[in-house]
matplotlib code that plots the C-alpha trace (Angstrom):
import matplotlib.pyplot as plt

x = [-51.0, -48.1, -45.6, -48.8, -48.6, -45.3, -45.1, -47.6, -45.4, -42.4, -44.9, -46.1, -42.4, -41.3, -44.2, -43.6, -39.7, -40.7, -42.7, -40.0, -37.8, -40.1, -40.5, -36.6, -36.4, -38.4, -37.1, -33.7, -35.5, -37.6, -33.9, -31.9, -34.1, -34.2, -30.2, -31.1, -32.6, -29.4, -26.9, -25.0, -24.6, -26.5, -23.5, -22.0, -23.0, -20.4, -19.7, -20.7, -21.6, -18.2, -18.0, -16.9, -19.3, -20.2, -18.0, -14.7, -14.3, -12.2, -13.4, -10.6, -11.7, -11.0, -7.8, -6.7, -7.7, -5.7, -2.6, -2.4, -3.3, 0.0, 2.0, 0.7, 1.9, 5.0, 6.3, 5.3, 7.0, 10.8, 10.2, 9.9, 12.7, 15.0, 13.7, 14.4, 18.1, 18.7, 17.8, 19.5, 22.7, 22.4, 21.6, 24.8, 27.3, 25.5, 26.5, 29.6, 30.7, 29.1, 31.3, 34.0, 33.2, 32.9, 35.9, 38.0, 36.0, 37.1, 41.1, 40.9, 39.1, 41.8, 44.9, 45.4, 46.5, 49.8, 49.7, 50.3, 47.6, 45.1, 45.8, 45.1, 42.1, 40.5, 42.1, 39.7, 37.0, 37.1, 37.3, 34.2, 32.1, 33.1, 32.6, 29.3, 28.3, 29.2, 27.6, 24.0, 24.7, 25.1, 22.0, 20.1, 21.5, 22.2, 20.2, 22.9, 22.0, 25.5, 26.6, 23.8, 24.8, 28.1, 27.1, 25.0, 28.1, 29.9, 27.2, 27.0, 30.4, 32.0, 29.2, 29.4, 33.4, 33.0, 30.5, 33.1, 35.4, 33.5, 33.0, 36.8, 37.2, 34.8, 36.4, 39.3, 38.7, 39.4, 37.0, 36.2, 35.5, 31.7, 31.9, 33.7, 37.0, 37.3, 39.2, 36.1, 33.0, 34.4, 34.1, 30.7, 29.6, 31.0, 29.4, 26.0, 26.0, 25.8, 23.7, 22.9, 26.2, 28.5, 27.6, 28.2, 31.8, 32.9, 31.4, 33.3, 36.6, 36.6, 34.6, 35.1, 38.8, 40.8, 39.4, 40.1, 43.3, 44.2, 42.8, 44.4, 48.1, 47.6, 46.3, 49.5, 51.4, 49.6, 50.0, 53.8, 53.5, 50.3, 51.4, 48.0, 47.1, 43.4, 43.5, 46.1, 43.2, 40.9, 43.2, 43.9, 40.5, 39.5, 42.4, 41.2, 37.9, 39.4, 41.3, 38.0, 36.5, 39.0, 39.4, 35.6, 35.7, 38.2, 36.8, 33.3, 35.1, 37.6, 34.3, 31.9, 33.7, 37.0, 38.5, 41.8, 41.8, 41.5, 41.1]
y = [37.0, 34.6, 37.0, 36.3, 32.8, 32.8, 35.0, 32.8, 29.4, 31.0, 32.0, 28.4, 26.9, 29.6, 28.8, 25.2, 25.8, 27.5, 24.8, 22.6, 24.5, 25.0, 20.9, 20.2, 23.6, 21.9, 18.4, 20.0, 21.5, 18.5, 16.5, 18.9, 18.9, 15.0, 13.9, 10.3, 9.5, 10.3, 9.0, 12.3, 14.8, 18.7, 20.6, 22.8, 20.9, 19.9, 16.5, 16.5, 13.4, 12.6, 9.0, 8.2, 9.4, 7.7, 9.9, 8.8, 11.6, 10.8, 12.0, 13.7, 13.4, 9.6, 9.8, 12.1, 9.2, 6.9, 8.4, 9.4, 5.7, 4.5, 7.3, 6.0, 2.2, 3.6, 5.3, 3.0, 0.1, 2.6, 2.8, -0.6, -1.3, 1.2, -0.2, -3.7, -2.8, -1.6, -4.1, -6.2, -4.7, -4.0, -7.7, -8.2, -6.4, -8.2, -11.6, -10.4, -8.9, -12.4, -14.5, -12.3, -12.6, -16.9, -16.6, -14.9, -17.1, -20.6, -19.4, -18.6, -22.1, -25.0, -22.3, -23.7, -20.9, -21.1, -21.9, -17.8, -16.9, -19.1, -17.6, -14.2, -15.4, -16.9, -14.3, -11.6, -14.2, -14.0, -10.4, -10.2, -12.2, -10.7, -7.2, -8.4, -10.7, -7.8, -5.2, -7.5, -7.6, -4.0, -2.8, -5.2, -4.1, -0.3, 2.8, 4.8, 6.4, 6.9, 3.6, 2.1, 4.1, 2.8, -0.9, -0.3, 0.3, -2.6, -5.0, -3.5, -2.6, -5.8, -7.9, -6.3, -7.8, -10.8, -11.9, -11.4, -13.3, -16.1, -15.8, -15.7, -18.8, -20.9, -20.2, -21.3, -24.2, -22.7, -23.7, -20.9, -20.7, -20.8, -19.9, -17.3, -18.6, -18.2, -14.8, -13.3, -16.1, -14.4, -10.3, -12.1, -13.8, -10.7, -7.9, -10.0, -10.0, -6.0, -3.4, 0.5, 2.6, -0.3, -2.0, 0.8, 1.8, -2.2, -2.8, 0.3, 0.2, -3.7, -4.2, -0.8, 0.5, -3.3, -5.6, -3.0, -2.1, -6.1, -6.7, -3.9, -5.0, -8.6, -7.3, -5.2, -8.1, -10.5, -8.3, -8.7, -12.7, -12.6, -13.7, -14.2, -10.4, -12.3, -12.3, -9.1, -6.9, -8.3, -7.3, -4.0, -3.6, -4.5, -2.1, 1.7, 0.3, -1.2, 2.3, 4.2, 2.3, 2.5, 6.2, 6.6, 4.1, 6.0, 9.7, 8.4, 5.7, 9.2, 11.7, 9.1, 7.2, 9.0, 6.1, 5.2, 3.2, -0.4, -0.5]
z = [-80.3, -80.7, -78.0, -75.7, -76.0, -75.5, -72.3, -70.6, -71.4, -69.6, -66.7, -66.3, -66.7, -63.4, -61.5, -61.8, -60.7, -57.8, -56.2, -56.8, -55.3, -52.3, -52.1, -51.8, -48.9, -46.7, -47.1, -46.0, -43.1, -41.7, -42.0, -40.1, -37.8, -36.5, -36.5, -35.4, -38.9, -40.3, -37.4, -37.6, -34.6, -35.3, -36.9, -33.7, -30.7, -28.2, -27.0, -23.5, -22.6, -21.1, -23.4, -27.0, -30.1, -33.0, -34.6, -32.8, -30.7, -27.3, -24.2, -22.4, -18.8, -19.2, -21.5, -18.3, -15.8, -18.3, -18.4, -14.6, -13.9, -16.2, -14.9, -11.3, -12.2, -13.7, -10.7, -8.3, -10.7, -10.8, -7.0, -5.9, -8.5, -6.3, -3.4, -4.4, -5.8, -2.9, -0.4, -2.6, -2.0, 1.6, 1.5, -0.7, 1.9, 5.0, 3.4, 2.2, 5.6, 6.8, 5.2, 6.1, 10.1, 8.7, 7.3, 10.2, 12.7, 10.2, 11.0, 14.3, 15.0, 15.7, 16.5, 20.2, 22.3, 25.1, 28.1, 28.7, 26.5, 28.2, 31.5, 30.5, 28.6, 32.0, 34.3, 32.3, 32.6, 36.5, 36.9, 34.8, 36.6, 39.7, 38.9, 37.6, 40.7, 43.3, 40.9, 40.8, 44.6, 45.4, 43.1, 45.3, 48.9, 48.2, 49.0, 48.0, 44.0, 43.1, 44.5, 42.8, 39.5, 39.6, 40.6, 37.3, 35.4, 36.4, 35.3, 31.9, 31.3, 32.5, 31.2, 28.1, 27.9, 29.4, 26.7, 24.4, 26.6, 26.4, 22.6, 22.0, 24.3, 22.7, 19.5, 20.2, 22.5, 26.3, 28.8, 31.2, 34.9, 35.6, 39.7, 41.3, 42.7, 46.5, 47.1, 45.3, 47.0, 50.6, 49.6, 48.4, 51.3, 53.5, 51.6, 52.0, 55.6, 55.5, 55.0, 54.6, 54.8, 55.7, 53.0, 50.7, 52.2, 52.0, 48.3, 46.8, 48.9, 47.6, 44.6, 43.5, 44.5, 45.5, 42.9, 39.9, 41.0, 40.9, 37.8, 36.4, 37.3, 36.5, 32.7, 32.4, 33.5, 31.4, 28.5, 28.1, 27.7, 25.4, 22.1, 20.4, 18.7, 19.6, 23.0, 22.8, 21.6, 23.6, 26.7, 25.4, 25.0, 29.0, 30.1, 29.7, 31.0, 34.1, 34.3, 34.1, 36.4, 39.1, 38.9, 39.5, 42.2, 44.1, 43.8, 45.5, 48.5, 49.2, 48.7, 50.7, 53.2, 54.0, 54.3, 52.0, 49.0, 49.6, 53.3]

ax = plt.figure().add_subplot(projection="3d")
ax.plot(x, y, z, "-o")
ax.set_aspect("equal")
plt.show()
């Protein structure tokens, strides 16, 4: 009787356990089950949503965009660096190589030339203008394309030089001639009165073949009284020009005319 009662105390104590145990089971369960009453995520489900979760977790699509931004600013920042060192220093050797030109330009200022010098100086002067007058002249009259060509070549070329003529002079205090003097105002006024073929034959047997050849002895004679390494450069720098020139100038009044140089 007593191992009866006994056996039927330890069945009540089990049953009791069980339903206990069957209480705190599905208390876990309905918990699981709703994460927002807890403010956890569900154990094993991804972060998706492309933002930052409670938990601290960093989205990497925007820590990507981040850091290609910064590299972005980075780059551009070392490049317009570069780009500003080095304008800088282009900037740098155009004022250096300024104030050199100043510098050069300050010296030569108030050194008066001779009486020699000066001569030469306006002597190129006049040749220039001429070549450049008669050249404007026969672009305008001319039908001839070579003629025309080589008229075209006068005005640049001798333009070209007499502009820096005229820089050199003002420099150093000459004053230039501003009209043709009146060997070259007559082959003007002559070639102006022609036309067509005639014109063509006259303009490069005197513009062309006479007035080079002229200008080129008095710049060789010239050249052996200029003292002034100035105007001495700027001489030797008219003669293989004037040399060219003539050359050409006699091949097409031969080839065009066949006539003789000059005449």
């Amino acid at each position: 009787m007593q191992k009866n009662n006994t056996l039927k105390g330890l069945l009540a104590v089990s049953a009791v356990a069980a339903m206990f145990s069957a209480v705190g089971v599905h208390a876990q369960t309905s918990l699981g089950s709703n994460p927002s009453q807890t403010g956890t995520s569900s154990a094993g489900q991804p972060n998706t949503s492309g933002k930052t979760t409670h938990e601290g977790t960093i989205d990497n699509t925007n820590s990507t965009g981040m850091e290609n931004r910064n590299k972005q600013m980075h780059g551009t920042g070392a490049s317009s660096g570069m780009s500003d060192q080095h304008a800088g220093s282009a900037s740098s050797s155009m004022g250096a190589s300024g104030a050199g030109q100043a510098a050069a330009g300050g010296a030569a200022m108030g050194a008066k030339l001779s009486a020699s010098d000066e001569k030469a100086v306006k002597d190129m002067a006049m040749a220039d203008m001429a070549e450049v007058e008669t050249g404007k002249l026969a672009l305008s009259k001319s039908q001839n394309s070579d003629v025309k060509a080589f008229a075209q070549q006068m005005v640049d070329d001798h333009g070209q030089a007499l502009a820096k003529v005229q820089a050199l002079a003002q420099a150093r205090g000459v004053t230039l001639p501003t009209e043709l003097d009146a060997k070259h105002k007559a082959m003007s006024a002559k070639l102006e009165k022609m036309s067509g073929d005639a014109f063509d034959k006259a303009y490069m047997a005197n513009a062309g073949v006479k007035d080079h050849k002229a200008v080129l002895a008095k710049l060789k004679s010239d050249a052996k009284k200029i003292k002034d390494p100035d105007v001495k450069a700027l001489a030797d720098q008219h003669t293989p020009v004037v040399e060219q020139h003539l050359k050409s100038a006699e091949q097409m009044h031969m080839t065009k005319s066949g006539t003789t140089a000059g005449k």
